[in-house]
C-alpha positions in Angstrom: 0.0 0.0 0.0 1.1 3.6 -0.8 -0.4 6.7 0.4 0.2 10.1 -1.2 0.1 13.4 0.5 -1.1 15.6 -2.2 -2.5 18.4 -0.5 -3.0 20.0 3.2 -0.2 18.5 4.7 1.6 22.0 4.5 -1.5 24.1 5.4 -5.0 24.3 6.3 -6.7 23.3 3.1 -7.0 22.3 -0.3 -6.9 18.7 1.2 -6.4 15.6 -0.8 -5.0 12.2 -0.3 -4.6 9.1 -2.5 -4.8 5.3 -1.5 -2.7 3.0 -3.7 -3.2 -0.7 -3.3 -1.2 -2.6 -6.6 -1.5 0.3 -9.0 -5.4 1.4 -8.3 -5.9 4.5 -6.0 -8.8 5.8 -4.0 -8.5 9.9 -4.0 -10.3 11.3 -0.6 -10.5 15.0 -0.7 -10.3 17.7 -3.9 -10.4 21.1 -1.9 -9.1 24.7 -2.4 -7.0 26.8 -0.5 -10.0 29.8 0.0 -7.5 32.5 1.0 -4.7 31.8 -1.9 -8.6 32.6 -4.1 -8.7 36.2 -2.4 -5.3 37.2 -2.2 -4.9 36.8 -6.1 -8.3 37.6 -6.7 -9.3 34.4 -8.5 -13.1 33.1 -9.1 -12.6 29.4 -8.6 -16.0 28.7 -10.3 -14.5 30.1 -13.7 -11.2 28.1 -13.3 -12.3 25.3 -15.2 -9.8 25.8 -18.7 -5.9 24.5 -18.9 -3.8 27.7 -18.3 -6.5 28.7 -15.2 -6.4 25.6 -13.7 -2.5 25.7 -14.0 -2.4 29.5 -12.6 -4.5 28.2 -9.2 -1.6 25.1 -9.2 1.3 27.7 -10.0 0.0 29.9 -6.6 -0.8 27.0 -4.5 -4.5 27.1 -4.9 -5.8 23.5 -5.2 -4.2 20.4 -4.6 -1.4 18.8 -7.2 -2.6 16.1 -8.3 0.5 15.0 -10.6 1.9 12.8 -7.6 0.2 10.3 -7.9 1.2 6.7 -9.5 -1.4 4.9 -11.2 -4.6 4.6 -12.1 -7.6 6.4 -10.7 -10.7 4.5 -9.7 -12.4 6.6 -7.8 -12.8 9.7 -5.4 -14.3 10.4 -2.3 -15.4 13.7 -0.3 -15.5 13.6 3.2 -17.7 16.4 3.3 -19.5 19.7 2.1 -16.7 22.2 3.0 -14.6 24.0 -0.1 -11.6 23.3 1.3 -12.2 19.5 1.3 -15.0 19.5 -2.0 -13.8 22.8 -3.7 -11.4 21.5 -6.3 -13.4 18.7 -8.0 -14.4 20.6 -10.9 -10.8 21.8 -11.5 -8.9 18.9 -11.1 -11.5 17.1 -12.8 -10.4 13.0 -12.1 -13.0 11.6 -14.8 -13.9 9.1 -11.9 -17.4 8.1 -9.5 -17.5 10.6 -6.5 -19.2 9.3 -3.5 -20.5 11.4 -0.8 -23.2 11.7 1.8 -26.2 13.6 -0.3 -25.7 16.5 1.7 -21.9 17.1 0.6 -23.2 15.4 -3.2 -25.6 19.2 -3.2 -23.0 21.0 -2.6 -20.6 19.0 -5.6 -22.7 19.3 -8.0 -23.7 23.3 -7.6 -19.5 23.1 -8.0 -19.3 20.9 -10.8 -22.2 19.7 -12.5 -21.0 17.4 -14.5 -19.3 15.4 -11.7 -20.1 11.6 -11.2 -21.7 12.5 -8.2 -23.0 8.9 -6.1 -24.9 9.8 -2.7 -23.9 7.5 -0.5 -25.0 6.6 3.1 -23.6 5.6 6.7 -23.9 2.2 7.7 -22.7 0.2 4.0 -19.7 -0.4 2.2 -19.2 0.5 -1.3 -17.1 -2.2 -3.2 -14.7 -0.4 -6.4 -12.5 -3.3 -7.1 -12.1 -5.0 -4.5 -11.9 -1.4 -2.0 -14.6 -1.1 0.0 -15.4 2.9 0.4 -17.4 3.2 3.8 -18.8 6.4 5.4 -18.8 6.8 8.8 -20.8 9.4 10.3 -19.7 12.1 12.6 -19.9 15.3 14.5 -18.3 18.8 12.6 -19.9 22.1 11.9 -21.9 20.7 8.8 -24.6 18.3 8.1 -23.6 15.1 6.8 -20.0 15.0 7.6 -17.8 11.3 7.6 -15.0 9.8 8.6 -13.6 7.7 5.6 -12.5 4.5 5.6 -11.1 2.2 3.1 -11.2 -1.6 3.4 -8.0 -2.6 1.0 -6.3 -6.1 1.1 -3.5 -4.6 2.6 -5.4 -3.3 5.2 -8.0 -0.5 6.7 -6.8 3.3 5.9 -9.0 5.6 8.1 -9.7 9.5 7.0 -10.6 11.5 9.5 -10.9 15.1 8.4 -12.6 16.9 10.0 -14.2 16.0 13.3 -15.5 16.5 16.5 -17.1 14.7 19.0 -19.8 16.0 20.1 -22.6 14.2 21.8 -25.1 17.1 22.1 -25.8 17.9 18.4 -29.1 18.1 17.1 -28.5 17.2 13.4 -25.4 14.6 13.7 -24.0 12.0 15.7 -20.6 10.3 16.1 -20.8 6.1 15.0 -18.7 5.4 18.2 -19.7 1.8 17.8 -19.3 1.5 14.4 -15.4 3.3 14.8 -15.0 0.8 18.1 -16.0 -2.7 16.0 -13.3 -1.5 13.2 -10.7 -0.2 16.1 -10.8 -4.0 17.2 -11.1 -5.6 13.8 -7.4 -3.6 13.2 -6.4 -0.2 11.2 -3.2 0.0 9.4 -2.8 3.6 8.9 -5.1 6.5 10.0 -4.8 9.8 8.4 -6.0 12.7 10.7 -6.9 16.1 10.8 -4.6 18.4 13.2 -5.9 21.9 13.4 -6.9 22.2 16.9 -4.5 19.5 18.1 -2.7 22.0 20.7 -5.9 22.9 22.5 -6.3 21.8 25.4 -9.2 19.6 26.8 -12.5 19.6 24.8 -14.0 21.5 22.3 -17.4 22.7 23.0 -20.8 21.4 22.1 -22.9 23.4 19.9 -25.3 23.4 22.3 -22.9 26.0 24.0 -23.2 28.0 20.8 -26.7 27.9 20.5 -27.1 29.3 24.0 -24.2 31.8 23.7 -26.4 32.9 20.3 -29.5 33.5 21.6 -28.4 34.8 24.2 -26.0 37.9 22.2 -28.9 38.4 19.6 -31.5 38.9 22.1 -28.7 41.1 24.4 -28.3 43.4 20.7 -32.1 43.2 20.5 -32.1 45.7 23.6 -30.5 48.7 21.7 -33.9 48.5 19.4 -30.7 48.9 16.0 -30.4 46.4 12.6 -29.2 43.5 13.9 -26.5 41.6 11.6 -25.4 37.8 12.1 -22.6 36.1 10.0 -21.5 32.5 9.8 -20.2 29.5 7.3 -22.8 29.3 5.5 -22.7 25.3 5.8 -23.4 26.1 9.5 -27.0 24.5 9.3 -27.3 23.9 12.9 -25.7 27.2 13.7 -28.2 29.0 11.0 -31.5 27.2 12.5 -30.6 28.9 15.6 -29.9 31.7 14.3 -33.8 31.8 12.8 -35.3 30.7 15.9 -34.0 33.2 18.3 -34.9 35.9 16.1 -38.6 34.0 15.8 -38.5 34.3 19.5 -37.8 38.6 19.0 -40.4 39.1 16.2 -37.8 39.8 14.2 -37.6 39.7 10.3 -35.3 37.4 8.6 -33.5 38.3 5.7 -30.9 35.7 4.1 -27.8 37.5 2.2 -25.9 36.3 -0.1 -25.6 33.3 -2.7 -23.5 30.5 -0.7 -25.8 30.9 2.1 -28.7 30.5 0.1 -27.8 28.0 -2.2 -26.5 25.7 1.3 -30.1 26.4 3.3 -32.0 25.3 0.4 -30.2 22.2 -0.1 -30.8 21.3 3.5 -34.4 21.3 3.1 -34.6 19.5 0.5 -32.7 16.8 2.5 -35.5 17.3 5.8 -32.5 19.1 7.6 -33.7 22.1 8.3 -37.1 23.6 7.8 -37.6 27.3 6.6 -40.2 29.2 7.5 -41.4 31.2 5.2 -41.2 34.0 6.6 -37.5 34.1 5.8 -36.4 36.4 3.0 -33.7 35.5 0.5 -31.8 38.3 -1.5 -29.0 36.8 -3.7 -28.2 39.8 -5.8 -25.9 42.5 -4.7 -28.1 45.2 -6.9 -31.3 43.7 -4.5 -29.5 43.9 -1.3 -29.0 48.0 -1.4 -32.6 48.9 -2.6 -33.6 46.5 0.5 -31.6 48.3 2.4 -32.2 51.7 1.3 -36.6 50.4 2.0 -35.5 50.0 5.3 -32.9 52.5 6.8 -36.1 54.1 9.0 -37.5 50.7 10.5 -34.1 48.6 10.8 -35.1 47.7 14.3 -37.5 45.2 12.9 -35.1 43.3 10.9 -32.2 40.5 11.5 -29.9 40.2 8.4 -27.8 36.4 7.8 -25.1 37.5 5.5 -21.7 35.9 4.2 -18.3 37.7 4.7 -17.0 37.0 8.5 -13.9 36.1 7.0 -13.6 40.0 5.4 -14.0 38.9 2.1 -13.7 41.5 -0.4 -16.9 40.4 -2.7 -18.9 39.4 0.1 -22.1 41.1 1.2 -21.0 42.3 4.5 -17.9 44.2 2.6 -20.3 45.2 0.2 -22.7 46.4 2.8 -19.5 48.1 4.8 -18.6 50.3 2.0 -21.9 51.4 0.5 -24.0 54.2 1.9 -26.3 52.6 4.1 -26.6 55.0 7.3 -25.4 52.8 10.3 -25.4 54.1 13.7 -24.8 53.2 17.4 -27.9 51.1 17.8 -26.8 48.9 15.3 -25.0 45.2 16.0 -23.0 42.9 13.9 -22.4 39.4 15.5 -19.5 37.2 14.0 -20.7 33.5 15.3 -17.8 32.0 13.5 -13.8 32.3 14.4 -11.0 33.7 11.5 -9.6 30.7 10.0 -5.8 31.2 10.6 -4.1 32.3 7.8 -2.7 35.6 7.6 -4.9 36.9 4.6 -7.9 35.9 6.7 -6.8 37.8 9.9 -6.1 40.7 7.4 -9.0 41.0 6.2 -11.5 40.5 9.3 -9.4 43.3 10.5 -10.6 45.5 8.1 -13.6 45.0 7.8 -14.4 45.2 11.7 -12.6 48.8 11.3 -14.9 49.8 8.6 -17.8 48.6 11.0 -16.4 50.4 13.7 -15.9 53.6 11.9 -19.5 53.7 11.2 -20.2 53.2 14.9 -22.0 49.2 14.8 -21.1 47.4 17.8 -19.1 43.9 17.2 -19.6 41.0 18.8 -17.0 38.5 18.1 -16.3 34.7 18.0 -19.8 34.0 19.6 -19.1 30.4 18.1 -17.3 27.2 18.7 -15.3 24.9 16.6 -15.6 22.0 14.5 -12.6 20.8 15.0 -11.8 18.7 17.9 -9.2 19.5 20.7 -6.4 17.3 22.6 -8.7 14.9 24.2 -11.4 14.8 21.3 -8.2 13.4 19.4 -7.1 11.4 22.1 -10.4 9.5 22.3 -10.1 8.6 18.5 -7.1 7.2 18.7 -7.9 4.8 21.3 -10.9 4.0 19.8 -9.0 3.4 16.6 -5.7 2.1 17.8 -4.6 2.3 14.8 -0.8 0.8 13.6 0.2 4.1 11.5 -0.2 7.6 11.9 0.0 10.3 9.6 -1.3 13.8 10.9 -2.4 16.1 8.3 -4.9 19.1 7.3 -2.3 21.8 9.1 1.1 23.7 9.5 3.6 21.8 10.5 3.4 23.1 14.1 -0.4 22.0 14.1 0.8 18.2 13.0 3.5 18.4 15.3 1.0 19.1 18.2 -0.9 15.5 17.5 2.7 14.1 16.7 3.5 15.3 20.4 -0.1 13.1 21.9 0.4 10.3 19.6 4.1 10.1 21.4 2.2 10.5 25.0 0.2 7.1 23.6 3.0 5.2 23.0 3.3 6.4 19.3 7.5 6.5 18.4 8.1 9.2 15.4 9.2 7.5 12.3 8.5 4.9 13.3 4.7 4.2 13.4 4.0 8.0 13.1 5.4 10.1 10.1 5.3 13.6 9.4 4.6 13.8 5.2 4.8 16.7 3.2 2.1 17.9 0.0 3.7 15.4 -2.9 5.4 12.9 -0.6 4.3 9.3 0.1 4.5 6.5 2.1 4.7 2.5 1.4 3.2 0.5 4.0 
């Protein structure tokens, strides 16, 4: 067995990895790097020619995919995020994609033209003679798996991304499902390291959900426009969003095309229902004359917009630099955190001082992770106890964190745990 490290194994994102048992390889993972897209200023969704595609490779955009040895038989997503689904319709493998329907939505908006097969927990897929299985498990979208592939040479576990989280109202984590292949015996397991060097526990979104409610209806007491940003994958996150401010009498309006394109793909899939009540606005032209109809009763209304990470094309940088007349009354509420890069952190930056300039009041990081912490990771590998570890999805000081707990477990570097690289591999 060989496994390739073609992408995130340098940085958080544009993750992929390849399986190679005797010359056929399982791909799991085609994402993009989302902050290499805004500092160049590239539209991934028009990327889809030769010298495009090869300008997104050149800047370290999407994942190179020329490491690999052999032929192709079939990808899988773990889930619904763009820095694990992103890429598929740029480096376009030709193969079957298997994915939970929830992340198989969110593909095909991305690339219609993809092999797209919704797959479900609780069955394993057979492509010549590898058995694709999907695990289910906790993270801050609906429909999220662990992967694992059941070769000849032996079970290869993908877990990126994951929590555990036992309070959720949409997911739940298999733990006897990863238990019964723990003791049946996992040759390597590939694992996500972003949050590996913090301490304890990550919280429950049911801590989020109360920390929510509790800011929006704390902002509701200034009588201002009340503003709310999040992933838009956030499902859980956005239902509570839509409930509190049902509890406040307070208008919905949805901003912004990724959010609405995500909420009406789960409901179609019964995981969420929308009132309808809610407003959408997708276009940028719609958003200001809404705005402009409303700049003398703003105290009625509760936007959901996209842009807590500052980006430029976003509606809350839109909204930031346009006329609309803001004042003291008025809230914004980030329930997400800045995803570490430097571009990210840049731009938040910004766009909180524009929102400060015009005298909103920011509430930030009412949110908790999807990514699991030190003991979350802990737990996993004992359930797994798996014979190979190869941390990935992180700088090298994130890996190096779960490198430093797989050695408190008895784990001996180089020996059954090895640090890889984007474009190097490992024979097992």
């Amino acid at each position: 067995m060989k496994i390739y490290a073609v992408g995130g194994y340098n940085e958080v994102g544009k993750n992929m990895t390849a399986v190679n048992v005797e010359g056929d390889n399982v791909v799991i993972d085609n994402g993009i790097r989302i902050d290499v897209l805004q500092m160049y200023d590239l539209e991934p969704e028009a990327m889809r020619v030769a010298e495009q595609k090869k300008r997104l490779a050149e800047v370290g955009a999407i994942p190179d995919t020329g490491c690999i040895e052999g032929n192709v038989l079939a990808q899988v997503i773990s889930h619904g995020h763009l820095d694990h689904i992103g890429a598929v319709g740029i480096n376009n493998l030709n193969v079957p994609i298997f994915a939970t329907p929830y992340a198989s939505a969110i593909g095909r908006r991305i690339y219609p033209e993809g092999k797209f097969n919704p797959t479900g927990y609780k069955k394993i897929v057979e492509i010549n003679n590898i058995g694709i299985e999907l695990v289910e498990v906790t993270h801050s979208i609906p429909q999220a798996s662990i992967v694992v592939l059941h070769t000849k040479e032996g079970v290869v576990v993908y877990a990126n991304d994951f929590k555990l989280d036992d309070a959720s109202t949409i997911a739940k984590v298999d733990y006897g499902r990863l238990k019964q292949i723990g003791k049946e015996g996992v040759k390597a397991f590939i694992t996500e390291s972003l949050n590996a060097h913090e301490k304890g526990k990550t919280p429950s979104e049911s801590v989020a959900a109360r920390n929510v409610e509790d800011t929006v209806k704390f902002a509701n007491d200034d009588s201002g426009l009340i503003i709310v940003s999040t992933f838009s994958t956030h499902i859980e996150r956005l239902k509570t969003v839509f409930e509190t401010a049902k509890q406040l009498n307070k208008k919905v309006i949805v901003m912004g095309k990724s959010l609405i394109s995500n909420l009406k793909s789960a409901e179609d899939l019964s995981l969420i229902k929308i009132s309808k009540e809610i407003k959408f606005i997708r276009k940028i032209n719609s958003v200001m004359d809404f705005l402009k109809s409303i700049e003398n009763k703003k105290e009625d209304y509760l936007i959901l917009a996209t842009g807590h990470q500052g980006e430029e094309n976003s509606v809350l940088s839109k909204i930031v630099n346009s006329d609309f007349k803001f004042d003291k009354h008025d809230s914004l509420i980030f329930s997400s955190n800045i995803i570490p890069t430097a571009v990210n952190i840049a731009n938040r930056q910004i766009l909180e001082a524009k929102f400060k300039a015009n005298r909103v009041k920011i509430f930030r990081d009412v949110h908790v992770s999807g990514h699991a912490a030190k003991e979350e990771h802990r737990r996993m590998l004992n359930l797994l106890n798996p014979e190979i570890i190869i941390p990935s999805h992180g700088t090298t000081e994130m890996k190096g964190a779960y490198m430093d707990l797989a050695c408190e477990e008895g784990y001996k570097i180089n020996k059954n745990i090895f640090l890889l690289n984007n474009r190097d591999k490992i024979e097992i």
